[in-house]
C-alpha positions in Angstrom: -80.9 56.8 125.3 -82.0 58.2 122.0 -79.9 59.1 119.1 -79.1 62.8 119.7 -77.6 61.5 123.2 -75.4 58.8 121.5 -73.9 61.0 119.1 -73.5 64.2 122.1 -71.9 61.8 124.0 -69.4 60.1 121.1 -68.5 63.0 118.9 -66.8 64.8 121.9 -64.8 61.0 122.5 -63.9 60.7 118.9 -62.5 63.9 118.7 -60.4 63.5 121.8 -59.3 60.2 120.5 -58.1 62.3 117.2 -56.6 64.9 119.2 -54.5 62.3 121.3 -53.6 60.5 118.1 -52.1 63.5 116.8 -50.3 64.5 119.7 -48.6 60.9 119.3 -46.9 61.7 116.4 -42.8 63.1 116.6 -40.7 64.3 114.0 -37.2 63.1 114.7 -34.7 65.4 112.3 -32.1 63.5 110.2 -29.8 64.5 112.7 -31.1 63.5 115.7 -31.7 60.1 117.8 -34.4 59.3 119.9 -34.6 57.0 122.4 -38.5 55.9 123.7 -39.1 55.1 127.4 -42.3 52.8 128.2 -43.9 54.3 131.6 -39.9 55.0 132.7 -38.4 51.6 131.0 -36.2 52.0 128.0 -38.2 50.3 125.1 -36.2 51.2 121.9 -34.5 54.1 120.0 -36.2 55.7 117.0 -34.8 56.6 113.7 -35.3 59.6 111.7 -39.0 60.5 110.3 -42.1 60.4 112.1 -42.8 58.2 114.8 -45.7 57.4 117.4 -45.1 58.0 121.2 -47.8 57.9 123.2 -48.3 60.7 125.8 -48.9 59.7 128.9 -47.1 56.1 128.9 -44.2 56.6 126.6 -41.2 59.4 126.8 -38.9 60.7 123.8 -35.6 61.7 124.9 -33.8 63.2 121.9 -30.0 63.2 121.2 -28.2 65.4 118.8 -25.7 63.4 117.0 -23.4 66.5 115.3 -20.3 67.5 116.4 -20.0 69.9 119.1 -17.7 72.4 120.3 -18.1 73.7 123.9 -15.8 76.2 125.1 -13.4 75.4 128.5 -13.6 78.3 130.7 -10.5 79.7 131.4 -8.2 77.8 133.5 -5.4 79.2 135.6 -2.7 76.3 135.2 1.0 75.9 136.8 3.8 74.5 134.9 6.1 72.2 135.5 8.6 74.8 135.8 6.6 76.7 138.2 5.0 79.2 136.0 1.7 80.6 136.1 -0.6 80.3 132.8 -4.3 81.3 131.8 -5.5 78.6 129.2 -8.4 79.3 127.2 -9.6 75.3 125.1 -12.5 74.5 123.7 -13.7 70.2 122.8 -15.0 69.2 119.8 -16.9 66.0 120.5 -20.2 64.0 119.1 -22.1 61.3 120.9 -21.5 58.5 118.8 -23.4 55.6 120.9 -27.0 57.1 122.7 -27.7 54.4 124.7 -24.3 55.2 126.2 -24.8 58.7 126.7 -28.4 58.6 127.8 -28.4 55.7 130.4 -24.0 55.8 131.8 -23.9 59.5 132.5 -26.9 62.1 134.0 -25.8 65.0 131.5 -22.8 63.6 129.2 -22.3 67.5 128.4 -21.3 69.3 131.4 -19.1 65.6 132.5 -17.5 65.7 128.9 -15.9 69.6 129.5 -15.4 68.8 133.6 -13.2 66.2 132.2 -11.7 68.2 129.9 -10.8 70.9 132.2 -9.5 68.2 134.8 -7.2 66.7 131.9 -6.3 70.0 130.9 -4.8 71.0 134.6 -2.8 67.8 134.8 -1.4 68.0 131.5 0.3 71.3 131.3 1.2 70.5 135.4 3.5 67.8 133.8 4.9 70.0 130.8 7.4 73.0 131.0 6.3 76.1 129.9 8.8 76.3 126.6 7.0 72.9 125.6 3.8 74.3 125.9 4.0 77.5 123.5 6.2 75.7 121.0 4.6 72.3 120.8 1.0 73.3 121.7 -0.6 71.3 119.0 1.1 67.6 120.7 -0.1 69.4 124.4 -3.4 69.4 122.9 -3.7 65.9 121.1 -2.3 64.4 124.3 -5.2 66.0 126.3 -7.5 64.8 123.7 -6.4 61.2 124.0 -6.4 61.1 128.1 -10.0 62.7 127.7 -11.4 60.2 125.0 -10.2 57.4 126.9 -12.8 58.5 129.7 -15.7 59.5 128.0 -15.6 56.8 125.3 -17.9 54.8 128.0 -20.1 57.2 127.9 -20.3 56.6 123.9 -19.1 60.0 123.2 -16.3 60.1 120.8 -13.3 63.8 121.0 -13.0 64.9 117.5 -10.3 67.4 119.1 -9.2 69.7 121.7 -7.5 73.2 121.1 -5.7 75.1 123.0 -7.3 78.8 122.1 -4.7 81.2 123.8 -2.5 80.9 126.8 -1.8 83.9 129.0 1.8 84.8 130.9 2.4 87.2 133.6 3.7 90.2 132.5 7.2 89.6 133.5 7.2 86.2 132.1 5.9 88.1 128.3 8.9 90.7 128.9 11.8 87.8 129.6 10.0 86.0 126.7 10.7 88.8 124.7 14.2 89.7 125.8 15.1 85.7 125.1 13.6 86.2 121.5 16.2 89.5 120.9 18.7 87.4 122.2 18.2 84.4 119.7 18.3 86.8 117.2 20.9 88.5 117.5 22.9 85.5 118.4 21.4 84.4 114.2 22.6 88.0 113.0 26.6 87.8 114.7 26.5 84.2 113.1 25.4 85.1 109.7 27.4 88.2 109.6 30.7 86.2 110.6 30.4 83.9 108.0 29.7 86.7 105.5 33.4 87.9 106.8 34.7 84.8 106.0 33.4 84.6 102.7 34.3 88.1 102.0 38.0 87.1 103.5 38.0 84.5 100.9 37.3 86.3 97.7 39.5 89.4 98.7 42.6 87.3 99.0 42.0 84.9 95.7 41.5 88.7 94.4 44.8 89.6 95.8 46.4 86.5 94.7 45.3 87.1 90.9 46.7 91.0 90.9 50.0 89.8 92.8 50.6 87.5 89.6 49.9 90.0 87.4 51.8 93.7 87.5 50.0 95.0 84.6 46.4 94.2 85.7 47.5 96.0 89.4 48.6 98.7 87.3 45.3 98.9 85.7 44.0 98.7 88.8 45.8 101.8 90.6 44.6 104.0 87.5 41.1 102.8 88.2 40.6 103.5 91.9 42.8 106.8 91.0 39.7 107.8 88.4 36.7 106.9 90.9 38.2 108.9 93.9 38.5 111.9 91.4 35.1 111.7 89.9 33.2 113.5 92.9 35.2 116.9 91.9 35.0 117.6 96.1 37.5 115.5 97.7 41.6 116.2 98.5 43.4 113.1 96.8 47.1 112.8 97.3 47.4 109.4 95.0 51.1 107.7 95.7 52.1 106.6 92.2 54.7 104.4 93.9 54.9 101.3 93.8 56.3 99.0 96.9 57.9 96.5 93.8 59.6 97.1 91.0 59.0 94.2 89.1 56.8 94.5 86.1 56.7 98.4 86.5 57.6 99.9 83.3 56.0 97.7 81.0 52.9 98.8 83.1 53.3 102.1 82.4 53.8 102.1 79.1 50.6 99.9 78.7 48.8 102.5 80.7 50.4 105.0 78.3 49.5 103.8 75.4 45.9 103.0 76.1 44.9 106.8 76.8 46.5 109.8 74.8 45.2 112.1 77.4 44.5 110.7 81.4 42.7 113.6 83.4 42.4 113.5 87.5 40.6 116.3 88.8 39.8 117.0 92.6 39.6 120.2 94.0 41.2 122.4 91.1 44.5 119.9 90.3 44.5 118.4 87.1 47.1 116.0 86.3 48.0 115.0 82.3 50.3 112.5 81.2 51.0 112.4 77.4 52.8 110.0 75.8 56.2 110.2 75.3 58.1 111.5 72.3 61.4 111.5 73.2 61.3 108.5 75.5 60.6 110.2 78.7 57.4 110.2 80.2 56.0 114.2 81.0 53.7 115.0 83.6 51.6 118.5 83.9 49.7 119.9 86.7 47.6 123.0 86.6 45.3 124.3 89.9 42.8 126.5 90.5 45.2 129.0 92.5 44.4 128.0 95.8 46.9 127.4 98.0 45.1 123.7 98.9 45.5 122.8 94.6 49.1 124.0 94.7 50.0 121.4 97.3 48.1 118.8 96.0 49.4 119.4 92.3 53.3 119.4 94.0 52.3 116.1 95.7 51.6 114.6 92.6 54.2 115.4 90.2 56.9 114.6 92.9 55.3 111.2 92.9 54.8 110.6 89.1 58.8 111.8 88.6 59.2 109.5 91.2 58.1 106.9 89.7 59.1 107.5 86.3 62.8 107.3 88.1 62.1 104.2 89.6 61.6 102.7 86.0 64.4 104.5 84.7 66.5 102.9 87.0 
């Protein structure tokens, strides 16, 4: 065999030999683990960077090591108070052992959210429907234990398990609703009340103070007198009376002697009280000429000589 032969015949081999060498060589990403199977036997795992597997006698079978999250389909669940409930979950999980999770379980994936959903059925079966919407992050970490104490022989570790959004009949949403309204209107009658009370409370240690003191009741009378007046549109017939004597005239002559000139005015009656020359206390009226003024302006001088009597006496 001459030359040309040798080198037809060896330069097609070498190159094949570099093509197969090439082909050998894997890039396994930072996060990922490999594990290499020798003609179907399991001959060690690979770390990250590039490695040589042999095509043809050796296998790669890679493993993502970042967490997951897989969505549970919905599941139609019962209570245990015999209520009807459309759970939407999803599983966070990672495999965090790849011999486990390569060689215990055909596809850890689809077992890992079976399990879920299985776990997820019989955990809401045992809890009442109120325990479920109020406490659903303790519903959830309880499905995530019972789950990760299956899988974890699989070497896949549940990072959590939440339940999305849970779905009542409509009649069930409506007494829901009509509870809530309840609740809170129960809160309003309660907070209200006590308002009452404290109200009842102030008004009386208010009474209290007045009853001690005729003067400052006085005061008071004049007061309310001015405000009801102020508007200009409202009939006031204010009783200058007093139910008790005691303490009356020096009350008026305080209120007498703190204003030279006391206007009330409502509907055309004004009423002035000046101070008193002679010793006796005069009251005017004057009205707008309606027949309405004239009564009102009557009322209230009978009741201011009434009480200026009353002190007399």
């Amino acid at each position: 065999m001459d030359d040309a032969a040798i080198l037809a015949t060896v330069i097609p081999v070498a190159f094949l030999l570099i093509l197969y060498f090439f082909r050998s060589l894997k890039q396994i990403n930072q996060w990922e683990t490999a594990l290499k199977f020798t003609l179907g036997k399991y001959s060690g795992k690979l770390e990250p960077g590039l490695n040589v597997v042999w095509p043809g006698f050796q296998k790669l079978y890679r493993i993502d090591t970042r967490v997951r999250n897989r969505d549970l389909p919905r599941q139609m669940v019962i209570t245990k108070d015999n209520v009807t409930a459309a759970i939407d979950a999803v599983v966070y999980y990672k495999v965090v052992d790849v011999e486990k999770a390569a060689l215990n379980v055909e596809n850890f994936e689809t077992a890992v959210k079976d399990r879920a959903k299985v776990v997820l059925r019989d955990v809401v079966g045992e809890t009442e429907l109120d325990d479920v919407l109020s406490h659903r992050e303790e519903v959830a970490a309880k499905i995530r234990r019972a789950v990760e104490q299956f899988v974890s022989q699989w070497g896949i570790h549940v990072e959590l398990v939440a339940l999305q959004d849970i779905q009542l009949p409509a009649q069930m949403q409506e007494v829901i609703a009509r509870k809530a309204i309840a609740q809170r209107d129960r809160q309003y009658v309660i907070i209200k009340s006590q308002a009452d009370v404290e109200s009842a409370k102030n008004f009386a240690e208010a009474a209290r103070i007045l009853a001690e003191s005729p003067g400052a009741m006085e005061l008071r009378r004049l007061e309310a007198l001015q405000n009801i007046t102020n508007s200009g549109t409202s009939k006031v017939v204010f009783d200058l009376a007093r139910p008790d004597t005691g303490g009356r005239h020096d009350a008026i002559k305080m209120a007498v002697a703190m204003a030279d000139d006391v206007k009330t005015e409502a509907t055309g009656v004004r009423v002035e009280t000046r101070k008193p020359i002679d010793g006796a206390t005069r009251t005017r009226t004057a009205t707008d000429g309606t027949p309405e003024a004239a009564e009102i302006a009557a009322a209230v001088a009978n009741a201011a000589a009434a009480t200026v009597k009353t002190t007399r006496d």
